[in-house]
KEBA-974899 format. One record per residue (C-alpha): residue number from 1; residue in three letters; y, x, z; chain. Coordinates in nm, 3 decimals, padded with zeros to 5 digits. Each point is the difference from the previous one (the first is absolute). Example, Ala and Ser with C-alpha at 12.3 -4.5 7.8 and 13.67 -1.06 7.14 Angstrom:
residues 2
<1 "ALA" <-00.450 01.230 00.780> "A">
<2 "SER" <00.344 00.137 -00.066> "A">
***
This chain:
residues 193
<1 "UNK" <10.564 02.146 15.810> "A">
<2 "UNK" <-00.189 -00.376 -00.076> "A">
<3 "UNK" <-00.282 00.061 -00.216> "A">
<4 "UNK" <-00.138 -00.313 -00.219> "A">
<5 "UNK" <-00.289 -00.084 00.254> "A">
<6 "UNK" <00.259 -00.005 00.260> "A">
<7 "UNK" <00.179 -00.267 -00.179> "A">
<8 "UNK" <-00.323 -00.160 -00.068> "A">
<9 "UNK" <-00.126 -00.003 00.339> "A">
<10 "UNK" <00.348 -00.119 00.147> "A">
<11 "UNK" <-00.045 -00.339 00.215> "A">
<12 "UNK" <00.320 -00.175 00.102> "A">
<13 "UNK" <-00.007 -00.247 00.295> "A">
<14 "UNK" <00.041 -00.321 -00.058> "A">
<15 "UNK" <00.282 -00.237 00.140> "A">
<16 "UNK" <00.071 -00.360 -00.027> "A">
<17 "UNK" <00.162 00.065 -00.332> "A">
<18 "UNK" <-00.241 00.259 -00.150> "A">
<19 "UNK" <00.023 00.359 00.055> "A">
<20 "UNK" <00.260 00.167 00.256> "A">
<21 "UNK" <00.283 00.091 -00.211> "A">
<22 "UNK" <00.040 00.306 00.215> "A">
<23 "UNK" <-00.337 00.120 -00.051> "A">
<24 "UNK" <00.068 -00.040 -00.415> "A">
<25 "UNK" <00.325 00.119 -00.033> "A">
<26 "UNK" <-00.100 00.316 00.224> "A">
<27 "UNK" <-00.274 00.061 -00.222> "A">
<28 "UNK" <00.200 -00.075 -00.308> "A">
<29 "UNK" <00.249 00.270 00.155> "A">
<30 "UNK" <-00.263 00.246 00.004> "A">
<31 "UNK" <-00.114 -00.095 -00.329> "A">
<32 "UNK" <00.320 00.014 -00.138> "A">
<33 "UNK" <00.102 00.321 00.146> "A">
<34 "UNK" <-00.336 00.126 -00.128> "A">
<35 "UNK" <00.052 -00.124 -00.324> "A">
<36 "UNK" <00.306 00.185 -00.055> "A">
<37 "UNK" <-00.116 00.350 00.107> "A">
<38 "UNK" <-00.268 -00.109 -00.236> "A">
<39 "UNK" <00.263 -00.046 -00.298> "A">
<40 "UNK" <00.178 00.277 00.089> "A">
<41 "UNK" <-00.283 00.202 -00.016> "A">
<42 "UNK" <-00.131 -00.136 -00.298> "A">
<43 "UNK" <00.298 00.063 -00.166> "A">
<44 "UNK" <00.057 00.323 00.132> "A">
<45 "UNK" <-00.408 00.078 -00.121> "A">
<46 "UNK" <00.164 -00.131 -00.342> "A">
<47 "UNK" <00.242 00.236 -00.047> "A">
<48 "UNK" <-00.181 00.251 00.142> "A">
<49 "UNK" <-00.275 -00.093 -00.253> "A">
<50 "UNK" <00.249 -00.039 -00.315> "A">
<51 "UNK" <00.198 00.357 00.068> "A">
<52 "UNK" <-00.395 00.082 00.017> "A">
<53 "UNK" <-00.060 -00.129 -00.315> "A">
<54 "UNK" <00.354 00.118 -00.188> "A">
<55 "UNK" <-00.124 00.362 00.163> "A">
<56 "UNK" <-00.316 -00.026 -00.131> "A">
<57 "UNK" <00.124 -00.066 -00.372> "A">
<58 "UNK" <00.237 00.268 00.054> "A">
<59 "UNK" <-00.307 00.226 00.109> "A">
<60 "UNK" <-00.213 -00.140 -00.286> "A">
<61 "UNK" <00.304 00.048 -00.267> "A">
<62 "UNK" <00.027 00.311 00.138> "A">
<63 "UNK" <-00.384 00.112 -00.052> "A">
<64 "UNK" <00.017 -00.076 -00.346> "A">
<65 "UNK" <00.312 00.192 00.000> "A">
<66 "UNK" <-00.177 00.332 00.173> "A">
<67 "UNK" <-00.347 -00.086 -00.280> "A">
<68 "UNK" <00.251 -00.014 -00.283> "A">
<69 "UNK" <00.146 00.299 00.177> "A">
<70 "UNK" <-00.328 00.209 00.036> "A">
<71 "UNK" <-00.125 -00.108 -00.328> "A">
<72 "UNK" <00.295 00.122 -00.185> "A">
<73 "UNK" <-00.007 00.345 00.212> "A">
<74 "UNK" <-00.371 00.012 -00.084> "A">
<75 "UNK" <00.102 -00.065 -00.341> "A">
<76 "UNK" <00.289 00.281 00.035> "A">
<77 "UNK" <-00.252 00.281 00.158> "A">
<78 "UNK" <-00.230 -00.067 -00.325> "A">
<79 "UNK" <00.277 00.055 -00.242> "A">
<80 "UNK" <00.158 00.273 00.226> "A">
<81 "UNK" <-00.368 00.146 00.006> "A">
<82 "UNK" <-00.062 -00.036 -00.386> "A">
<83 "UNK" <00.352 00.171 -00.067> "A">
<84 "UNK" <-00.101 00.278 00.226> "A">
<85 "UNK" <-00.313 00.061 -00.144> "A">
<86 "UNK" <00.131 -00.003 -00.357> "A">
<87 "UNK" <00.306 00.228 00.117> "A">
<88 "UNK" <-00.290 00.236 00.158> "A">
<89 "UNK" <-00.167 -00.055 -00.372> "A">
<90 "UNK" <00.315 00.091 -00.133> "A">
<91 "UNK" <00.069 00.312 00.222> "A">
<92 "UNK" <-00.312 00.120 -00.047> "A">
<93 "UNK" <-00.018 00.004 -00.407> "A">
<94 "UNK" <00.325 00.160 -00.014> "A">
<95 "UNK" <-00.111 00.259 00.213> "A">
<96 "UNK" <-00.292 00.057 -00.197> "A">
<97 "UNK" <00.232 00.001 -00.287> "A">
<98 "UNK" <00.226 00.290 00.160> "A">
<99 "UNK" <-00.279 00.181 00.083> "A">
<100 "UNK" <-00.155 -00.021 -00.352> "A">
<101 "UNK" <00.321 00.085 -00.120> "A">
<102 "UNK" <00.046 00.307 00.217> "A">
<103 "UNK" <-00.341 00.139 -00.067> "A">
<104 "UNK" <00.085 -00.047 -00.428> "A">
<105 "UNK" <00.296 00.180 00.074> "A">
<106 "UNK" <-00.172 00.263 00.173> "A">
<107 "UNK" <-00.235 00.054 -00.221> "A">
<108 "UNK" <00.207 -00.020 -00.306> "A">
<109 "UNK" <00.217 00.304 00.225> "A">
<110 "UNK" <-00.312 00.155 00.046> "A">
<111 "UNK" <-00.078 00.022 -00.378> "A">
<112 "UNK" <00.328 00.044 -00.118> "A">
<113 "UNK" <00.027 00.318 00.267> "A">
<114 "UNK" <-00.305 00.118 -00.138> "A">
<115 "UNK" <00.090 -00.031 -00.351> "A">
<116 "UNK" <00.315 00.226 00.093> "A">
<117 "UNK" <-00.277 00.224 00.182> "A">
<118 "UNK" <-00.168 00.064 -00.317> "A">
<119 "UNK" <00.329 00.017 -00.242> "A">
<120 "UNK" <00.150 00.284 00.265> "A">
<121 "UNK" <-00.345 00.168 -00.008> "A">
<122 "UNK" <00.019 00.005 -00.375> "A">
<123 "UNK" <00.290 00.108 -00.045> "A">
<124 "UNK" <-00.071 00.277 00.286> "A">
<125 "UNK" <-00.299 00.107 -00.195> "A">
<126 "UNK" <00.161 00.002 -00.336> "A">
<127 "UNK" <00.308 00.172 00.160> "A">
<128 "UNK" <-00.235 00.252 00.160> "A">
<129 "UNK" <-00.174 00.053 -00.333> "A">
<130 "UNK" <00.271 00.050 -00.206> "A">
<131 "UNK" <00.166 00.281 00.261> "A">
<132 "UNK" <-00.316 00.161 00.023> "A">
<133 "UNK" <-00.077 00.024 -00.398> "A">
<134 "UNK" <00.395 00.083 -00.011> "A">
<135 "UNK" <-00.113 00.306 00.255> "A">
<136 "UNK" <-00.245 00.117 -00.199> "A">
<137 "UNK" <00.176 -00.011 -00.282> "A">
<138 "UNK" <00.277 00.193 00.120> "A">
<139 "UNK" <-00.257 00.233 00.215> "A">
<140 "UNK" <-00.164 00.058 -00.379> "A">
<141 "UNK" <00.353 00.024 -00.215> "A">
<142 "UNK" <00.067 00.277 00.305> "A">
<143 "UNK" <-00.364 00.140 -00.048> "A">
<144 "UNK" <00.073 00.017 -00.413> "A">
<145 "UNK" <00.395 00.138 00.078> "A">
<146 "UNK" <-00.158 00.281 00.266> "A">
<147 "UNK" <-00.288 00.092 -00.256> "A">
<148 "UNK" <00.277 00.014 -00.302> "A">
<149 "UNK" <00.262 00.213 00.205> "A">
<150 "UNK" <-00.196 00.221 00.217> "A">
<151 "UNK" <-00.393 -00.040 -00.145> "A">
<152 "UNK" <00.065 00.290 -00.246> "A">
<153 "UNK" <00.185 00.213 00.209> "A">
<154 "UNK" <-00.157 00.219 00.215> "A">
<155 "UNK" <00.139 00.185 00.321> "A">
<156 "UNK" <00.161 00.273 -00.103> "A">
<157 "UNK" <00.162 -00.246 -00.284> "A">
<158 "UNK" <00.138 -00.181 00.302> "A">
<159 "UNK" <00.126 00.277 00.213> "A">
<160 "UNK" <00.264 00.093 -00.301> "A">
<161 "UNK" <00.112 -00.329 -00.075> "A">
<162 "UNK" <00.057 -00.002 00.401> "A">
<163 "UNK" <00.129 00.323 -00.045> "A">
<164 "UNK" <00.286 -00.104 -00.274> "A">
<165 "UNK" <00.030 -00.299 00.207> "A">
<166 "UNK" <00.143 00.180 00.251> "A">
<167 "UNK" <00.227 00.301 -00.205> "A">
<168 "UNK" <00.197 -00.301 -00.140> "A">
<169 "UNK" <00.065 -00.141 00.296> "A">
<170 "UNK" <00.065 00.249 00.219> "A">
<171 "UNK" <00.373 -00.111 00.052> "A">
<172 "UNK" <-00.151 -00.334 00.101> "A">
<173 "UNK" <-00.051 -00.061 00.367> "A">
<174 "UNK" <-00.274 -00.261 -00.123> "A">
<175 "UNK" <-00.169 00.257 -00.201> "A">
<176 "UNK" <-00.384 00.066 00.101> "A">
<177 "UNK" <-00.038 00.300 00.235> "A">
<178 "UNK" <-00.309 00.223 00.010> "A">
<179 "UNK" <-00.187 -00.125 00.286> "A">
<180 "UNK" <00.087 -00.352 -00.189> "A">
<181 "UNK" <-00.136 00.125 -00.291> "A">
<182 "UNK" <-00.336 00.156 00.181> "A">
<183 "UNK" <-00.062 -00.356 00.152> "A">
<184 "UNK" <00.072 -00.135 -00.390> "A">
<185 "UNK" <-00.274 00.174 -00.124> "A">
<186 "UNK" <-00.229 00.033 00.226> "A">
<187 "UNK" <00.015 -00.439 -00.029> "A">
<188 "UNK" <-00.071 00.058 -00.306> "A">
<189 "UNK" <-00.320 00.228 00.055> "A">
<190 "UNK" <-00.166 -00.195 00.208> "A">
<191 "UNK" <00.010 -00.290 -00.227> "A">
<192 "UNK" <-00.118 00.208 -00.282> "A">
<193 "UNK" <-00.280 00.080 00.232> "A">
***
């Protein structure tokens, strides 16, 4: 390829008109020719430079695309972390709610169990103190009914009410018998003694 000094430095022989049109027009050839791949590669460098360019915008259109795009996700992890934390907030009071909840209910079962403790303890202890003044007073009304019937009668006294006991109801086969009679009175004996 001619280069600028080469065109510079050129020296065409001269002929009785001027230069030698050969030498020119060869060189002009060459310069020509030269010229063209030139152009062609100048626009060629053009176009190359221009889809450079158009790519370029694209890319740079495109980066403000992907900021605006990273800026709003930024912007969506902050409010996606904020909701999170208040949800955890959330979560966590109404769990301490339950639980606060649960242990008043508890306790208020707790009480209210012991209340019916103490009611069915009272009413064990006044049921248990009513039977046993009832026993005693049946144990005494026997006592008093034992001392009115029998207390004046003595042993022999008993052995003929046995003993007329038994005459009337001899024709009975649920009269007292004598050994029945024996085992009557000596009962009654030993509680005299």
């Amino acid at each position: 390829m001619i280069t600028p000094l080469d065109i510079q430095n050129k020296e065409f022989a001269r002929g009785v008109r001027g230069y030698k049109e050969d030498d020119v027009d060869g060189f002009l050839d060459l310069l020509t020719l030269d010229m063209e791949k030139l152009l062609e590669e100048n626009k060629k460098l053009k176009d190359q430079i221009h889809a450079l360019n158009n790519e370029l915008l694209r890319y740079k259109s495109t980066e403000g695309t992907v900021l605006e795009t990273l800026e709003a996700a930024k912007s969506l992890m902050g409010d996606i972390s904020a909701s999170a934390e208040k949800r955890a907030e959330i979560l966590v009071k109404n769990a301490e709610l339950d639980a606060k909840m649960i242990t008043r209910e508890a306790r208020e079962s707790a009480e209210r169990l012991t209340e019916e403790n103490n009611a069915l303890r009272n009413r064990y202890m006044q049921f248990r103190s009513r039977f046993k003044n009832m026993l005693e007073m049946e144990l005494e009304r026997f006592d008093t009914l034992s001392e009115d019937i029998f207390g004046e009668k003595d042993i022999a006294d008993l052995e003929n009410i046995l003993d007329e006991a038994v005459s009337v109801r001899e024709d009975d086969p649920s009269a007292v018998g004598g050994d029945e009679r024996k085992t009557i009175v000596n009962m009654r004996v030993g509680e005299k003694g």
